[in-house]
C-alpha positions as CSV (number, residue, x, y, z in Angstrom):
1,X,1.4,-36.6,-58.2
2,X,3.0,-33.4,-58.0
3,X,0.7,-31.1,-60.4
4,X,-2.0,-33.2,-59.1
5,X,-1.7,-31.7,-55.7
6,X,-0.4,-28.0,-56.9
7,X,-3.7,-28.1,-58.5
8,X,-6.3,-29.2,-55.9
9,X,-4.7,-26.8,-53.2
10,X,-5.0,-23.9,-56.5
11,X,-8.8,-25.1,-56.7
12,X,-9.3,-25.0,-53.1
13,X,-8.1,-21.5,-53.0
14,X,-10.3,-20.4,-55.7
15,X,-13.2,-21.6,-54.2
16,X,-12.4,-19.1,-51.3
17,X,-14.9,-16.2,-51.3
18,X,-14.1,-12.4,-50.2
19,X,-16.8,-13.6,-47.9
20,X,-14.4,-15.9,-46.3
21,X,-12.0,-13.5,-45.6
22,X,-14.1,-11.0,-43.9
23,X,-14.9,-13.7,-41.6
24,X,-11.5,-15.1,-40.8
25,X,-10.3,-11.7,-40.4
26,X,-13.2,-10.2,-38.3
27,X,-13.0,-12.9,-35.7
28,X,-9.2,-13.4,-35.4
29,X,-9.8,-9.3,-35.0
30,X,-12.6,-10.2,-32.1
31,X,-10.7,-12.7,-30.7
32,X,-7.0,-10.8,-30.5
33,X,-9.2,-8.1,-29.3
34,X,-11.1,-9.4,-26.0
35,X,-7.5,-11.4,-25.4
36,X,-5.8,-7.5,-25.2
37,X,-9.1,-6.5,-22.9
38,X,-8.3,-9.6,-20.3
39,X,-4.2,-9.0,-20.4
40,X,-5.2,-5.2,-19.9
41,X,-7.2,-5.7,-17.2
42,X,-4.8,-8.0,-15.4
43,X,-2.2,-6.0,-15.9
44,X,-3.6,-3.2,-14.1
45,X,-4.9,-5.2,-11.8
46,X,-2.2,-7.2,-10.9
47,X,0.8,-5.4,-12.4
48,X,1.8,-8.5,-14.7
49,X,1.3,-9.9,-18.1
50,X,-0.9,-13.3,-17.6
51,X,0.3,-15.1,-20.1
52,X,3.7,-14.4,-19.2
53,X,2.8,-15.8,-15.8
54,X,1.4,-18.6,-17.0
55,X,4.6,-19.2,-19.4
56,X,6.6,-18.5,-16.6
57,X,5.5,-20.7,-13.5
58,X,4.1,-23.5,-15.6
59,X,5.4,-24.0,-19.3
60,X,9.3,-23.3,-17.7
61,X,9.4,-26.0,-15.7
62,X,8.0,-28.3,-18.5
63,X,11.0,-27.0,-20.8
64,X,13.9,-27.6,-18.3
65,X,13.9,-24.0,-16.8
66,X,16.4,-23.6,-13.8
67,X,15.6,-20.9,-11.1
68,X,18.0,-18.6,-10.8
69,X,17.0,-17.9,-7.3
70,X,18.9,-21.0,-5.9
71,X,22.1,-20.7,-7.7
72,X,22.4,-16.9,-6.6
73,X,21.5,-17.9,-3.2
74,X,23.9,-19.9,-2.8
75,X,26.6,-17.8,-4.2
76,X,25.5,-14.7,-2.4
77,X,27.6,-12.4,0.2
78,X,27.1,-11.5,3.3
79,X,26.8,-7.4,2.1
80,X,23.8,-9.1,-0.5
81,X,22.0,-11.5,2.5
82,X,22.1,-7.4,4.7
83,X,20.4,-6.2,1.9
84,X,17.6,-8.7,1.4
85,X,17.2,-8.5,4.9
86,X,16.6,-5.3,4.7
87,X,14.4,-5.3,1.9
88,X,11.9,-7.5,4.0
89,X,12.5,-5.2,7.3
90,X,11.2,-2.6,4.2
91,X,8.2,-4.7,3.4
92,X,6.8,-4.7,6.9
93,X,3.5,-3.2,7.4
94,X,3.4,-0.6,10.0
95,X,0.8,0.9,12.2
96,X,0.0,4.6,10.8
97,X,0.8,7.5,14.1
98,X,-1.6,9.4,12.0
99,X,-4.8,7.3,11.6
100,X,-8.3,9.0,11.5
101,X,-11.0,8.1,14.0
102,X,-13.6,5.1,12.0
103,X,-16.5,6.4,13.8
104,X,-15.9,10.1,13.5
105,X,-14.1,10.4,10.0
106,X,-13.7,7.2,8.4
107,X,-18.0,6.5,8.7
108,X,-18.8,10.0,7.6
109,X,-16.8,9.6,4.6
110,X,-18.9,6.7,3.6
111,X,-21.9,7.8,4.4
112,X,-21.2,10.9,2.2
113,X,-19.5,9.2,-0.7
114,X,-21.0,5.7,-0.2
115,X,-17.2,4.1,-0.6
116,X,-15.7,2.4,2.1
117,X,-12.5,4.0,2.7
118,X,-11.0,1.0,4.6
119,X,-10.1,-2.3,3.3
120,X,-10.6,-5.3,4.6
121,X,-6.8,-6.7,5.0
122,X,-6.1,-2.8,6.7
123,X,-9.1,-4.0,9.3
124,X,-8.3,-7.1,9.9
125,X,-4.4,-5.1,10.4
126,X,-5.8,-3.2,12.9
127,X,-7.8,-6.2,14.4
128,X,-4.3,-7.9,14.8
129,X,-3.2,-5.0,17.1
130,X,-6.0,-4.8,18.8
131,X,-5.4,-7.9,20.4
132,X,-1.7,-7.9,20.7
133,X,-1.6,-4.2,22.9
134,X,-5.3,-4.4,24.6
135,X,-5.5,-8.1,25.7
136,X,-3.8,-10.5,28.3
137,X,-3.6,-14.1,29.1
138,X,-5.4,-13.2,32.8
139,X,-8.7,-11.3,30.7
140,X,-10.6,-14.2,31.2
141,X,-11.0,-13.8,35.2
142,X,-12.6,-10.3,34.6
143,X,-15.8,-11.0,32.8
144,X,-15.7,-7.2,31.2
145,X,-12.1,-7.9,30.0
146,X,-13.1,-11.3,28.8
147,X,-15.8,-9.8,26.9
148,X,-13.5,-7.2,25.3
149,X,-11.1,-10.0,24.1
150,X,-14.3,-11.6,21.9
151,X,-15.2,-8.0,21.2
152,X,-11.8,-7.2,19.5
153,X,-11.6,-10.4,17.3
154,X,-15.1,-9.5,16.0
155,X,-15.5,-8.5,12.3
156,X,-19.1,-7.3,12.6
157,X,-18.8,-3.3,13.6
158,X,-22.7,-3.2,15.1
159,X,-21.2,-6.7,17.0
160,X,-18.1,-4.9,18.4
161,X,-19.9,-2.0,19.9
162,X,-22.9,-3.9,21.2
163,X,-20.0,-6.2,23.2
164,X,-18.4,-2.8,24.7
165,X,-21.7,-1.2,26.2
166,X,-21.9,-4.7,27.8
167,X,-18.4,-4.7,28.9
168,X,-19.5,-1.3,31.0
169,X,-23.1,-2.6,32.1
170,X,-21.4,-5.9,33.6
171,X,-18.8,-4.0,35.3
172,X,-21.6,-1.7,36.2
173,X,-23.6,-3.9,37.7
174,X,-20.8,-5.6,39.5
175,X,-18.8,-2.4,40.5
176,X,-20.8,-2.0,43.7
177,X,-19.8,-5.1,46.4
178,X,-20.7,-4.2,49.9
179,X,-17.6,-4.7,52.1
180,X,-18.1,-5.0,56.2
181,X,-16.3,-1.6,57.5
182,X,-16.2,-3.5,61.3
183,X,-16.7,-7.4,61.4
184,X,-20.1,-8.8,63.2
185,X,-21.3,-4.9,62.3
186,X,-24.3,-3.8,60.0
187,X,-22.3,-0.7,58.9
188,X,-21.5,-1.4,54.9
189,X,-19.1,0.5,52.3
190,X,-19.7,0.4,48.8
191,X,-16.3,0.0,47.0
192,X,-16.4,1.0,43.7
193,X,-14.4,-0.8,41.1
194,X,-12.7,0.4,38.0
195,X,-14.4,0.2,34.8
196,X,-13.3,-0.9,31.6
197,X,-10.9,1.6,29.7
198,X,-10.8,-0.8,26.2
199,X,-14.8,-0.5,26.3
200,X,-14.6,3.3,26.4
201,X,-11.7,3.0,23.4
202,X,-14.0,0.9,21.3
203,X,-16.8,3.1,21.7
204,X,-14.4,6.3,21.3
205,X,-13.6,4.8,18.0
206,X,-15.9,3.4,16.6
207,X,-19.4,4.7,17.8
208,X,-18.7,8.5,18.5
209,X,-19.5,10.5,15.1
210,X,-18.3,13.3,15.9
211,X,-14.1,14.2,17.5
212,X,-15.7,15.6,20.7
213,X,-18.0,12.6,21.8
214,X,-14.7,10.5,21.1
215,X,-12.5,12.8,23.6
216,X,-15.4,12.3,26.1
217,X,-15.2,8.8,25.7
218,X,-11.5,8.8,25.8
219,X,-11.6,11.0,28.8
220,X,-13.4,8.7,30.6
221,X,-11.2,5.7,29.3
222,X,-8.1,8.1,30.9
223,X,-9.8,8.2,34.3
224,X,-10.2,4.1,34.1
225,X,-6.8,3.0,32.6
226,X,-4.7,5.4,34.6
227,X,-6.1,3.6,37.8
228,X,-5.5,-0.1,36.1
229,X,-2.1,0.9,35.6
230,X,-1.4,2.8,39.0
231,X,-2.3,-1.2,40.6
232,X,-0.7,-3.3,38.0
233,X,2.3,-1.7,38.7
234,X,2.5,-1.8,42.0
235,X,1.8,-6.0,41.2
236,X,3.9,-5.8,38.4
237,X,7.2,-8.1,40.1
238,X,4.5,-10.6,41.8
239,X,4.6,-13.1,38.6
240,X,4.5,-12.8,34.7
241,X,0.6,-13.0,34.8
242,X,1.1,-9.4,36.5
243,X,3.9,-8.6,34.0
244,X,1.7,-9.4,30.9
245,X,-1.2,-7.3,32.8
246,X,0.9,-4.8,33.2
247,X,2.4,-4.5,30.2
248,X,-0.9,-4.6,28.3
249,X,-1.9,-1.7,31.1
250,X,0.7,-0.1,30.2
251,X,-0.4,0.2,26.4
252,X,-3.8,1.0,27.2
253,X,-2.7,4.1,29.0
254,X,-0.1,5.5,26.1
255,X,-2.7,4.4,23.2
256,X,-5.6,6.6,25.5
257,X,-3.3,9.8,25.6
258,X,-2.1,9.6,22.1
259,X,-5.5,9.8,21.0
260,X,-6.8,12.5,23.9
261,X,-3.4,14.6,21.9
262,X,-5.0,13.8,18.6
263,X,-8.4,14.5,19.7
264,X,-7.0,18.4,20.6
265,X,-4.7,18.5,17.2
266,X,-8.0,17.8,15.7
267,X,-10.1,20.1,17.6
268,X,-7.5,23.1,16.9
269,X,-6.1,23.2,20.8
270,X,-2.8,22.4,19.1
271,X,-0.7,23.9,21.9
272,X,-2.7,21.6,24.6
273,X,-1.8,18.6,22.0
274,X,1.9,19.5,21.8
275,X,2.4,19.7,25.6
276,X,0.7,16.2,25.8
277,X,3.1,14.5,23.5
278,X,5.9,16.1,24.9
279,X,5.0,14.4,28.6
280,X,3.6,11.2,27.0
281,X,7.0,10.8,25.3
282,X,9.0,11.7,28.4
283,X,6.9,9.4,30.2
284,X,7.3,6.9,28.4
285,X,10.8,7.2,26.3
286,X,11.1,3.5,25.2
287,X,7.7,3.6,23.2
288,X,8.7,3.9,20.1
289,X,6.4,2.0,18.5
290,X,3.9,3.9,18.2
291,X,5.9,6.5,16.4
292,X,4.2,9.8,18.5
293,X,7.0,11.9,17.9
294,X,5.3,12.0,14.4
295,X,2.1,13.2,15.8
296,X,4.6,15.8,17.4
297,X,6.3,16.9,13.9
298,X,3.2,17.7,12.4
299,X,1.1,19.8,15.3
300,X,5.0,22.0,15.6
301,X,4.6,22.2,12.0
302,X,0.7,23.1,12.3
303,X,2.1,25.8,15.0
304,X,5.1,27.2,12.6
305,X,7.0,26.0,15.4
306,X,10.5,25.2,12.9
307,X,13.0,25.3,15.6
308,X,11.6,22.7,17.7
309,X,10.8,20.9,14.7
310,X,14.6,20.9,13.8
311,X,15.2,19.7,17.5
312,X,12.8,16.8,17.2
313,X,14.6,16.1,14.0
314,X,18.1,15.9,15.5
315,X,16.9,13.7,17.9
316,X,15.5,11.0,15.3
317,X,16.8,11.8,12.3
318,X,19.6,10.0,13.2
319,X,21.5,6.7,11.0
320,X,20.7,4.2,13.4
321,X,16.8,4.8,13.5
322,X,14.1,3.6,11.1
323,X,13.9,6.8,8.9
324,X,9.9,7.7,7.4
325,X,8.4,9.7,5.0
326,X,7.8,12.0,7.5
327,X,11.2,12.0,9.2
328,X,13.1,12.8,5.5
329,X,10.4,15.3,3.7
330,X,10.1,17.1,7.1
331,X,14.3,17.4,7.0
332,X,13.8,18.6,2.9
333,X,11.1,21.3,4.2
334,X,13.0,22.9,6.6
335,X,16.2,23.4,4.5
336,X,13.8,24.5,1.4
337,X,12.1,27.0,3.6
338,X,15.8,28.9,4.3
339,X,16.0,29.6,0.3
340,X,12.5,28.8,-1.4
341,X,11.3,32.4,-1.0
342,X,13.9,33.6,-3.7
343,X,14.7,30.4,-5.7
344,X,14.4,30.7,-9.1
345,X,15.4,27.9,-12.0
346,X,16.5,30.3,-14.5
347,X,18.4,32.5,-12.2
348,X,19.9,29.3,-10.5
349,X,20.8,28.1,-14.1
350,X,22.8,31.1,-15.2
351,X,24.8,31.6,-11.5
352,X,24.7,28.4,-10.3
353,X,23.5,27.0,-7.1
354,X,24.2,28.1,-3.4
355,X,25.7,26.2,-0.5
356,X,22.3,26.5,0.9
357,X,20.0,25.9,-2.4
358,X,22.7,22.5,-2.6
359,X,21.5,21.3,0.4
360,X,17.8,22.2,0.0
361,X,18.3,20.3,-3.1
362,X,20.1,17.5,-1.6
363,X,17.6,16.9,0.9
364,X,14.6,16.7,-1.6
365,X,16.5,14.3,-3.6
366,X,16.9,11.8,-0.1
367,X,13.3,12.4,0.6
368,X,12.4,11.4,-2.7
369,X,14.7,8.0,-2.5
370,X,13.1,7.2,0.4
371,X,9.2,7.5,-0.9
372,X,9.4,8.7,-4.3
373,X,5.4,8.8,-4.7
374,X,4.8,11.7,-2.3
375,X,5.6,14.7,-4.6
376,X,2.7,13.8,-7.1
377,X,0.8,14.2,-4.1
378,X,2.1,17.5,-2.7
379,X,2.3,18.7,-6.1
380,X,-1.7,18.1,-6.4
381,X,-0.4,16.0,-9.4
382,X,-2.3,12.6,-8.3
383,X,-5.4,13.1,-6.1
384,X,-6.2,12.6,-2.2
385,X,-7.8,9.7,-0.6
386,X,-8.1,9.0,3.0
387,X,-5.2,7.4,4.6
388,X,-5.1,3.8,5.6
389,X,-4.6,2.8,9.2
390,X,-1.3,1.1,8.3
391,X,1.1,1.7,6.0
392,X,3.8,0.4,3.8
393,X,7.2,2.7,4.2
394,X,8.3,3.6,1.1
395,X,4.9,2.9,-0.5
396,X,2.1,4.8,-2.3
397,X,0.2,4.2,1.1
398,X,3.0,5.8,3.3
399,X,2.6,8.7,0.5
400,X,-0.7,9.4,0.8
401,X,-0.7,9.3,5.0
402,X,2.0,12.1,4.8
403,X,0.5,14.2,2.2
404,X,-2.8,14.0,3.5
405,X,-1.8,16.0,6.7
406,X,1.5,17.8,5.3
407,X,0.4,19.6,2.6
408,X,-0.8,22.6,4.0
409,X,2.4,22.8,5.8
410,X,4.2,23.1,2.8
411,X,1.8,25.4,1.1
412,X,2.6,27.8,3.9
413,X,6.3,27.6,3.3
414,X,6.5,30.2,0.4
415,X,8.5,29.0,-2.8
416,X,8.7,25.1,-1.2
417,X,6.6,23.3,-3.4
418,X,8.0,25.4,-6.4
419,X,11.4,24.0,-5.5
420,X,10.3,20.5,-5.1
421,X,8.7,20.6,-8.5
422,X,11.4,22.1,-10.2
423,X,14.4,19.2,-8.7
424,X,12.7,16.1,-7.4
425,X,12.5,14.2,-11.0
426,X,15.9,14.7,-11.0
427,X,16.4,12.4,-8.3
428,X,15.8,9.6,-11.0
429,X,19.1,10.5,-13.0
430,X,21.1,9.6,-9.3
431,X,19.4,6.2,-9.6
432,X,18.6,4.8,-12.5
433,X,18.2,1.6,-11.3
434,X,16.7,1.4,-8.0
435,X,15.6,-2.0,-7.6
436,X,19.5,-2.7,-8.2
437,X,20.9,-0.2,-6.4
438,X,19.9,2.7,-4.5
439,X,22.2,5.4,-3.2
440,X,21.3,6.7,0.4
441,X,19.0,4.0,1.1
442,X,18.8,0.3,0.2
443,X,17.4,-0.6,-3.3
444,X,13.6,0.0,-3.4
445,X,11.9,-3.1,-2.5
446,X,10.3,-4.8,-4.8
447,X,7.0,-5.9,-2.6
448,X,5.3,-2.2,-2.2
449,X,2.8,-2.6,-5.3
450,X,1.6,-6.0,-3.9
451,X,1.1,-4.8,-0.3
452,X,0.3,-1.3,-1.4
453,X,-3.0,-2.6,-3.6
454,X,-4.1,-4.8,-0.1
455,X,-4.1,-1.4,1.8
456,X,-5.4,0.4,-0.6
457,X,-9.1,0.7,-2.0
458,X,-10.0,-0.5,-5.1
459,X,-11.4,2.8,-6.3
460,X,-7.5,4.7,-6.1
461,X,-5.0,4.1,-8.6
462,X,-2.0,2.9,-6.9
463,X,1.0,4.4,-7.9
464,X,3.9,2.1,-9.0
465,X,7.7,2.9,-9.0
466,X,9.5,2.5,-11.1
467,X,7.0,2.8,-13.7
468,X,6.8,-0.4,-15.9
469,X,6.3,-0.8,-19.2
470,X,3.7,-2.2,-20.4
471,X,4.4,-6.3,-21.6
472,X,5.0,-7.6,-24.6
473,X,1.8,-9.7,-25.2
474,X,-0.2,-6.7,-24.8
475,X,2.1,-4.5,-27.6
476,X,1.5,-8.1,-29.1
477,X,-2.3,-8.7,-28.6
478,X,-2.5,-4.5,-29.6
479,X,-1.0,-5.0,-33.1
480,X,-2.2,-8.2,-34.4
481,X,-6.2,-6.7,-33.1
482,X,-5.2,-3.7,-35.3
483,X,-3.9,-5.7,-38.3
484,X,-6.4,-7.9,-38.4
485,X,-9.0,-5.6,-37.9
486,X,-7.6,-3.4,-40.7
487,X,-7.9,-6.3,-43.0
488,X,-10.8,-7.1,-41.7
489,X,-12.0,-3.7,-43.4
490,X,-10.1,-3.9,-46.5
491,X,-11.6,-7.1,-47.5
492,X,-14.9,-5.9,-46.7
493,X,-14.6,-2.3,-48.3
494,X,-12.5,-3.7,-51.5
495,X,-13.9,-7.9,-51.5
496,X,-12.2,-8.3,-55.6
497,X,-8.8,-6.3,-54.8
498,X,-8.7,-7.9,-51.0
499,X,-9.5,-11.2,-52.7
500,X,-6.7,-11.5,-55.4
501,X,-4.3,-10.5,-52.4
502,X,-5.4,-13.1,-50.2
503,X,-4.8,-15.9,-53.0
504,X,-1.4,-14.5,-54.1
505,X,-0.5,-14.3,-50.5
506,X,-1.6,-18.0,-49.8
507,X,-0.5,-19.1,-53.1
508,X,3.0,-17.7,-52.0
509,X,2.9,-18.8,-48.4
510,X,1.9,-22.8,-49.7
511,X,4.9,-22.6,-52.4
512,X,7.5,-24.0,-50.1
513,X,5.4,-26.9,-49.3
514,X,4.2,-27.7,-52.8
515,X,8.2,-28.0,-53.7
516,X,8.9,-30.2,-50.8
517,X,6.4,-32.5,-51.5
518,X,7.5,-32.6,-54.9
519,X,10.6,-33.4,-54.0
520,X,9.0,-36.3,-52.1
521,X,6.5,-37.2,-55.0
522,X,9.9,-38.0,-57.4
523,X,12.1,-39.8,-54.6
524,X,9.4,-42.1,-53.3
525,X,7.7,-44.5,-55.3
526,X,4.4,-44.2,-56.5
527,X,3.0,-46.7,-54.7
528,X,4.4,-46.2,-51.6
529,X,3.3,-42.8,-51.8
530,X,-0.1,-44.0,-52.5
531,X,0.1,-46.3,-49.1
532,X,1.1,-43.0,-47.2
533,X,-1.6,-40.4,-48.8
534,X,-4.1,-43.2,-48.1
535,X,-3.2,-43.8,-44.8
């Protein structure tokens, strides 16, 4: 039985044409090769092999996998359970000081480009704040506020605007009530009532093309919400239905001077917009969340202002506040600026560094710890986009917000960017593992990507740190496409030569199982045999 079967599987691999092979290599090349095309292009998509997902969250379980997640949970310290808490503090999505007007510059750039610069998890952000800092559980006994409050949950832009101009016209219309100066008299006084500031901010943002209609509409939104907020806060201890109004006053009135500062940064009246962040912060001191002494850096910076700068620095660079992009490359700038002008690598090299060209150094390296994607954008390394209207600290979209407006301030600085190209890689050699272990700041989270590629458009490349390397099913997919399609080639080029290789190859790979069945063949009996190879 033995020969018998060496020589049907010899005559079945004679009967094999060079014909055959082509085929079986050409579409195991085709196949391997649309399998690297898909693990590419979720790769970059995604940042992750998908078969390794799928092995991962589906074929581990099957095989008995344990999660490591629980038993290190449970063994965790309390320096660990800091630092994951941290990590998620990290993750938060902030509101961006800097944001561009949608009307004025977000709209232009689409109508110029045809992209839309916004997504529509930044929106829907931005939506979300809307609501929490314009609205108030007592909106709905004002019918223009009540409107508003549909206005702001509205996704429809067209939809949101029409709502605002009929905000104003019904507060228009009911503005004038005739009030009786003397009782039983026919003398009347025509009281006019406030209108409604979030109408004039809508419009402001959203409908005004140009930055001087919007600070006419938000001039007019000042003149409204300044007298809201004068009466709520004489009501303001009456109840918390006066509270909430007040405190949503309150935000209307430091939202509407933030942008009428923004509106002058933009417009070049940068001394007018510094002197009107200077009072809105004293005004309001315990405001921080909408971050305006950022807005503050950047027009001192715009003015060359670098002692006050290094004053508003002192005041918020400090350990126990939220640090930024802004906050630590701002600090870097100023102490590059006091040696840039005459640093040079190779004379640095050969004498060594100064106390001051330590500390310049020093201070890019913590700037680059903290947002390590924002010197490939200062360096003109990675191109521009617009900036989202939040942002992810530590992330390529907190990178791009700072660059966008801070560049030119460190192209004035003479030498700066020189120095930052020539030391900030070497921050990387101080950390070599930063999602283990950072050393300033916490570890770098691990959730910016994700987040990052929901703020992001699709048309910009995100930028990932630290740069992964690409997974082992694609180097997989990659070679056996190659092979295969070499052979593929061969065989087709060379069908005789290709053909004898093929066999010998075969012939050689079937020889282990021709001896063990063989082996079989002489233990078993014949007949038995026969019963199995039947069956």
């Amino acid at each position: 039985m033995g020969p018998h079967y060496g020589s049907k599987m010899s005559m079945f691999l004679n009967t094999l044409t060079p014909k055959f092979y082509v085929a079986l290599t050409g579409t195991s090349s085709l196949i391997s090769g649309l399998i690297l095309i898909f693990e590419w292009w979720y790769f970059r998509k995604y940042g992750t092999s998908f078969i390794e997902q799928v092995s991962v969250s589906h074929l581990r379980p099957l095989l008995g996998g344990v999660d490591n997640n629980s038993s290190n949970n449970s063994n965790s310290s309390n320096g660990d359970s800091d630092s994951n808490r941290q990590s998620v503090s990290e993750c938060k999505v902030w509101r961006n000081p800097l944001n561009l007007f949608r009307g004025a510059e977000y709209n232009r750039y689409t109508w110029v480009t045809g992209r839309e610069p916004l997504t529509y998890y930044d929106m829907n952000l931005s939506a979300q704040d809307h609501q929490t800092f314009f609205t108030c559980d007592s909106d709905h006994l004002r019918p223009a506020d009540a409107i508003m409050q549909k206005a702001w949950r509205e996704r429809n832009p067209q939809a949101r605007i029409s709502a605002a101009h009929e905000a104003l016209e019904i507060n228009e219309i009911r503005s004038r009530v005739e009030v009786p100066l003397i009782a039983s008299s026919t003398i009347w006084e025509i009281k006019l009532l406030p209108k409604c500031a979030t109408a004039y901010i809508l419009l402001a943002e959203e409908e005004a093309t140009t930055i001087a209609e919007a600070e006419k509409l938000f001039k007019q939104a000042l003149k409204a919400g300044d007298g809201c907020y004068r009466r709520s806060q004489q009501l303001q201890h009456h109840g918390s239905q006066y509270e909430a109004q007040h405190r949503r006053d309150t935000n209307v009135l430091v939202y509407i001077k933030r942008r009428l500062a923004m509106c002058a940064r933009r417009l070049g009246r940068t001394r007018e917009a510094v002197k009107m962040m200077r009072d809105l912060m004293k005004e309001f001191p315990l405001l921080s969340m909408f971050n305006i002494h950022e807005n503050l850096l950047e027009a001192l910076l715009e003015l060359q202002a670098y002692a006050d700068v290094q004053a508003v620095l002192a005041k918020y660079d400090d350990i126990s506040l939220p640090k930024s992009a802004t906050i630590c490359y701002t600090a870097a700038l100023l102490k590059a600026r006091a040696v840039s002008d005459k640093f040079s690598p190779e004379a640095a090299s050969r004498r060594g560094l100064s106390t001051a060209e330590m500390n310049a150094v020093e201070a890019i390296h913590r700037a680059v710890e903290f947002n390590p994607h924002v010197p490939k954008y200062l360096l003109e390394m990675k191109s521009l986009i617009l900036p989202p209207e939040h942002i992810l600290k530590r992330g390529d979209s907190e990178a791009i917000a700072y660059a966008f407006f801070h560049l030119a301030h460190w192209k004035r600085v003479e030498g700066a960017l020189n120095l930052l190209h020539c030391t900030w890689e070497g921050t990387f050699r101080m950390i070599p593992y930063p999602l283990e272990k950072g050393h300033l700041f916490y570890p770098y989270p691990i959730c910016t990507e994700t987040a990052d590629r929901e703020l992001l458009p699709s048309f910009h490349e995100v930028s990932v740190y630290p740069k992964k390397e690409l997974p082992f099913f694609i180097l997989f997919t990659a070679g056996l496409c190659s092979f295969t399609a070499m052979l593929a080639l061969l065989t087709h080029q060379f069908p005789e030569l290709m053909g004898v290789f093929a066999k010998a190859f075969l012939s050689t790979l079937f020889a282990p199982l021709n001896f063990v069945m063989e082996k079989v063949e002489s233990i078993l009996p014949s007949s038995l045999w026969h019963q199995l190879t039947r069956i």
